[in-house]
GUKOL-858702 format. One line per field, with one value per residue: residue in three letters; x, y, z of N, C-alpha, C, O in turn; residue number from 1. Coordinates in steps of 0.2 Angstrom, whole numbers. Atoms other than C-alpha are relative to their C-alpha. Layout:
% GUKOL-858702
pado = [ALA, ...]
neast = [X, ...]
nnorth = [Y, ...]
nup = [Z, ...]
caeast = [X, ...]
canorth = [Y, ...]
caup = [Z, ...]
ceast = [X, ...]
cnorth = [Y, ...]
cup = [Z, ...]
oeast = [X, ...]
onorth = [Y, ...]
oup = [Z, ...]
base = [NUM, ...]
//
This chain:
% GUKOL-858702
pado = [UNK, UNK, UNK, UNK, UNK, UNK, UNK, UNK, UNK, UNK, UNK, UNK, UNK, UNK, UNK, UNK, UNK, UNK, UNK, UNK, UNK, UNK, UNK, UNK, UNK, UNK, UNK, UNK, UNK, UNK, UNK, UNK, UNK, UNK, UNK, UNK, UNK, UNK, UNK, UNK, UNK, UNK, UNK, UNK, UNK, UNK, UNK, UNK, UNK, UNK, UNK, UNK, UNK, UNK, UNK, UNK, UNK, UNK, UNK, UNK, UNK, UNK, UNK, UNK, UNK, UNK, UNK, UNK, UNK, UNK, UNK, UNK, UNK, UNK, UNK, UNK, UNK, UNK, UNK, UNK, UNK, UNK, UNK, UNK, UNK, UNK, UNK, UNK, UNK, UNK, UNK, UNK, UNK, UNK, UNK, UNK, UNK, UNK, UNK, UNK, UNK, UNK, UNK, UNK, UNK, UNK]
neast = [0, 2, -4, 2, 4, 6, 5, 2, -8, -4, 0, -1, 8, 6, 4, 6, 8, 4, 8, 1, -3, 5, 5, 6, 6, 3, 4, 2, 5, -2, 3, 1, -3, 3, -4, 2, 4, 9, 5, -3, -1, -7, 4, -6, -6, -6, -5, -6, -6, -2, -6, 2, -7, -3, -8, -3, 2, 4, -3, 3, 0, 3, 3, 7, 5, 4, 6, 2, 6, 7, 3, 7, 6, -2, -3, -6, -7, -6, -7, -6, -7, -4, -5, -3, 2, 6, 1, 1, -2, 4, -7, 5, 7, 1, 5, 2, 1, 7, 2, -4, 4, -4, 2, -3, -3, 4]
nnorth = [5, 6, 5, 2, 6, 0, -3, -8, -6, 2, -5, -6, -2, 2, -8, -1, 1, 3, -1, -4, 3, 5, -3, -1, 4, -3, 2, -2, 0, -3, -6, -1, -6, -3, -2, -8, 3, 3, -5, -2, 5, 2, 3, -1, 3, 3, -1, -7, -3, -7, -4, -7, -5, -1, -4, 1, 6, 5, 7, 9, -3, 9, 4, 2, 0, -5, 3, -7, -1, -5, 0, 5, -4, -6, 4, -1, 6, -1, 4, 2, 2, 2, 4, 0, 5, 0, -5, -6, -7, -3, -2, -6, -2, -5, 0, 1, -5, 4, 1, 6, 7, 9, 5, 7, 5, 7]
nup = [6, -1, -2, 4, -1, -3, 3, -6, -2, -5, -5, 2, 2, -6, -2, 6, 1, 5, 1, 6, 6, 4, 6, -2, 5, 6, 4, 6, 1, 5, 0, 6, 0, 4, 5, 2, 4, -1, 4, 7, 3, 4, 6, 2, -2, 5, -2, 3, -6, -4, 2, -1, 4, -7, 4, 8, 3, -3, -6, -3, -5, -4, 4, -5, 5, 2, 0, 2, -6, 2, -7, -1, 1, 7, 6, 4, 0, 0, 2, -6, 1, -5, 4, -5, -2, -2, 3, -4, 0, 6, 4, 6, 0, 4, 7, 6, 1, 2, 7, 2, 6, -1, 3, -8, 4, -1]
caeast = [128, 119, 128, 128, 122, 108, 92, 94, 105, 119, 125, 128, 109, 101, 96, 87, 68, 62, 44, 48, 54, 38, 29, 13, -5, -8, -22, -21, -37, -40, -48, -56, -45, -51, -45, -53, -61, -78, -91, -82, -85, -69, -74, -54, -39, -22, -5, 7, 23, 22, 35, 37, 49, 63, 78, 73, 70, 58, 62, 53, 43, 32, 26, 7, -10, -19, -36, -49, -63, -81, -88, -106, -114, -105, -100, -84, -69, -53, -35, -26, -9, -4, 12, 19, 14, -3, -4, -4, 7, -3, 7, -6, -22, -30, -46, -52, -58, -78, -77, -63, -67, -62, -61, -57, -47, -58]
canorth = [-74, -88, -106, -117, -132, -127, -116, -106, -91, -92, -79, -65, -65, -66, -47, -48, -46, -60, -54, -41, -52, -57, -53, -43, -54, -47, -50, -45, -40, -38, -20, -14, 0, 13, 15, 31, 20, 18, 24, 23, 8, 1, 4, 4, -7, -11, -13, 2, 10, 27, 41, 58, 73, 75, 90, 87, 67, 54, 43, 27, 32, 14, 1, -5, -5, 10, 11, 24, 26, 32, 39, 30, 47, 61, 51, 60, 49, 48, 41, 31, 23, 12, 4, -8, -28, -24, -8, 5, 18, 30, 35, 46, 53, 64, 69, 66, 81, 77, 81, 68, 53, 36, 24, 5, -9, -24]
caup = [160, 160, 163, 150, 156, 163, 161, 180, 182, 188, 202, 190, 185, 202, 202, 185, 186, 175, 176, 165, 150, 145, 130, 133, 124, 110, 99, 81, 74, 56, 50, 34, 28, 17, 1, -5, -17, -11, -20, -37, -51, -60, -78, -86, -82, -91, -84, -88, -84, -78, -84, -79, -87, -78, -83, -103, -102, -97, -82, -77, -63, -59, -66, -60, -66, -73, -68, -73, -59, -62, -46, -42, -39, -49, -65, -66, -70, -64, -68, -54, -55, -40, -38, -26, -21, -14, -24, -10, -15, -26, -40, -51, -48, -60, -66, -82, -91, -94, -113, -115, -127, -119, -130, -123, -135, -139]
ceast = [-3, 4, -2, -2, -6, -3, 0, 7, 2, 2, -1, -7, -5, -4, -6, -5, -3, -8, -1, 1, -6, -3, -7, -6, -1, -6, -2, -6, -1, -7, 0, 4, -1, 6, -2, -3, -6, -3, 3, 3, 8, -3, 5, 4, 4, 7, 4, 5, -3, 7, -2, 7, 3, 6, 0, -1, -2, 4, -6, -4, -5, -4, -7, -5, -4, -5, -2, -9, -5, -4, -8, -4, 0, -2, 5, 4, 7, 5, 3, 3, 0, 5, 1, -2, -8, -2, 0, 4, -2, 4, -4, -6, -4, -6, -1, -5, -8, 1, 7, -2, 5, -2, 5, 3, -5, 2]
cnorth = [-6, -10, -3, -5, -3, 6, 5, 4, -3, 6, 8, 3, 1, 7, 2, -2, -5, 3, 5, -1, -2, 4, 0, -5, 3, -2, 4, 1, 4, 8, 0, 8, 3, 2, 6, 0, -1, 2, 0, -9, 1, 0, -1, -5, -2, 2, 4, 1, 8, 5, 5, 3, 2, 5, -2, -8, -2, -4, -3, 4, -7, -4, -2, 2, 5, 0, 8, -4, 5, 2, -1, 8, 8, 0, 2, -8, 3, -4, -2, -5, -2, -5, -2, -10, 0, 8, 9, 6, 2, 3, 6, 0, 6, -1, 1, 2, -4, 2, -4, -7, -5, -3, -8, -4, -6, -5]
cup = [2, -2, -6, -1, 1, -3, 5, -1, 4, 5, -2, -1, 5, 2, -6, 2, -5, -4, -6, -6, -3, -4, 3, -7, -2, -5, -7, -5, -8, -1, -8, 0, -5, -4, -3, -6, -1, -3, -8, -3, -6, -7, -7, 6, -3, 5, -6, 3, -1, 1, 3, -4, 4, -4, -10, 0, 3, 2, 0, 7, 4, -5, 3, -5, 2, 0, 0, 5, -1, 7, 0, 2, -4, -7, -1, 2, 3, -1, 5, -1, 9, 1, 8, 0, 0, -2, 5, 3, -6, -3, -4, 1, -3, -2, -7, -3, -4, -10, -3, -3, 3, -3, 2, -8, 0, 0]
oeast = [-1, 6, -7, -3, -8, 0, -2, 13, 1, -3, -2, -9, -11, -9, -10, -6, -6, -11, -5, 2, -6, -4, -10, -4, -4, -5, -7, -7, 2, -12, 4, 3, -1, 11, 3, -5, -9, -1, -1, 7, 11, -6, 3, 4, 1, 7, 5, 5, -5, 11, -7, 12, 1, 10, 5, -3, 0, 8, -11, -1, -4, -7, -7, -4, -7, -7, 0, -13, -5, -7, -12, -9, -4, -5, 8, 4, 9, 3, 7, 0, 0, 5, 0, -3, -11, -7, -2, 3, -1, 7, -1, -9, -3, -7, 2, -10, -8, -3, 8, -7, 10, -8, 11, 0, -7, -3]
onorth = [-9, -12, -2, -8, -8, 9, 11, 3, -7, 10, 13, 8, 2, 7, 6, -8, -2, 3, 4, 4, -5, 10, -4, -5, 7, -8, 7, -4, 9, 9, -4, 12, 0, 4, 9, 5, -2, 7, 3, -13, 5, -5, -2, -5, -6, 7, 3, 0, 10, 5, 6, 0, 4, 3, -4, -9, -1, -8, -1, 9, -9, -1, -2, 6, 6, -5, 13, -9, 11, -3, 2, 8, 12, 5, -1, -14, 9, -10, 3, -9, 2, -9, 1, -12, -4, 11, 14, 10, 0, 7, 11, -6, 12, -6, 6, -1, -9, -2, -3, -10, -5, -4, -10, -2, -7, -10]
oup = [7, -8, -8, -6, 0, -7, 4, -2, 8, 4, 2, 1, 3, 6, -5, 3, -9, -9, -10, -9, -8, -3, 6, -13, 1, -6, -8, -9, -10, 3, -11, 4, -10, -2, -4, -9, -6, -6, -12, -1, -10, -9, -13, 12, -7, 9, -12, 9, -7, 5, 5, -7, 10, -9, -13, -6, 9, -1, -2, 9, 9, -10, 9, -10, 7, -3, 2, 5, -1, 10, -5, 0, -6, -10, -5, 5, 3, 0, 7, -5, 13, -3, 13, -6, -3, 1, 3, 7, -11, 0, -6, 1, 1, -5, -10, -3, -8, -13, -9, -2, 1, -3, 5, -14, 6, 1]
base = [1, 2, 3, 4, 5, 6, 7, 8, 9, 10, 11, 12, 13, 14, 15, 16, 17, 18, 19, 20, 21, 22, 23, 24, 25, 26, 27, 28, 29, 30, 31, 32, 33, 34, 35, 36, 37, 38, 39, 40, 41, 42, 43, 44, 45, 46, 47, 48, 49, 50, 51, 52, 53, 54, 55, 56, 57, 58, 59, 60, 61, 62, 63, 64, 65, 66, 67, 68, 69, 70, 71, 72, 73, 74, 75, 76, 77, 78, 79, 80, 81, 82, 83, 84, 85, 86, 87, 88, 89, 90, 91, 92, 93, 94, 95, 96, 97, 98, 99, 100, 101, 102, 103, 104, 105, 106]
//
């Protein structure tokens, strides 16, 4: 135990290695992290909740914004749902059958 007056061990501590107390240098480095997005313009966006059927009735399943994804060299669309702060749990991803009619609110 260390004494309380002071900052040196007292006799019970004299066997502890200090050297090994220390925090290794870390250097936090930031990173582009792929979202699976690339390649695909945002041409839809609206905040929605998210149901699913569950035994016979609709539960809640997340709240977050619905976005419909047009991929830059296919054209398909697809429907993602991500829920969270920084949105990075994927809640729905679905394609969006090419003879479907999107039509947008003005």
């Amino acid at each position: 135990a260390m004494a309380a007056t002071t900052d040196k061990p007292d006799a019970a501590d004299s066997h502890v290695d200090v050297s090994l107390m220390k925090l290794p240098n870390v250097h936090a480095v930031d990173k582009e992290v792929p979202t699976g997005e690339e390649g695909e313009t945002e041409i839809y966006s609206h905040r929605a909740k998210l149901y699913r059927m569950h035994e016979g009735e609709w539960k809640e399943r997340c709240t977050g914004n619905l976005r419909l994804l047009k991929d830059n060299t296919t054209g398909r669309v697809r429907m993602v749902m991500r829920e969270g702060g920084m949105e990075s749990l994927l809640r729905a991803n679905h394609l969006v059958p090419p003879d479907a009619k999107l039509e947008f609110p003005v």
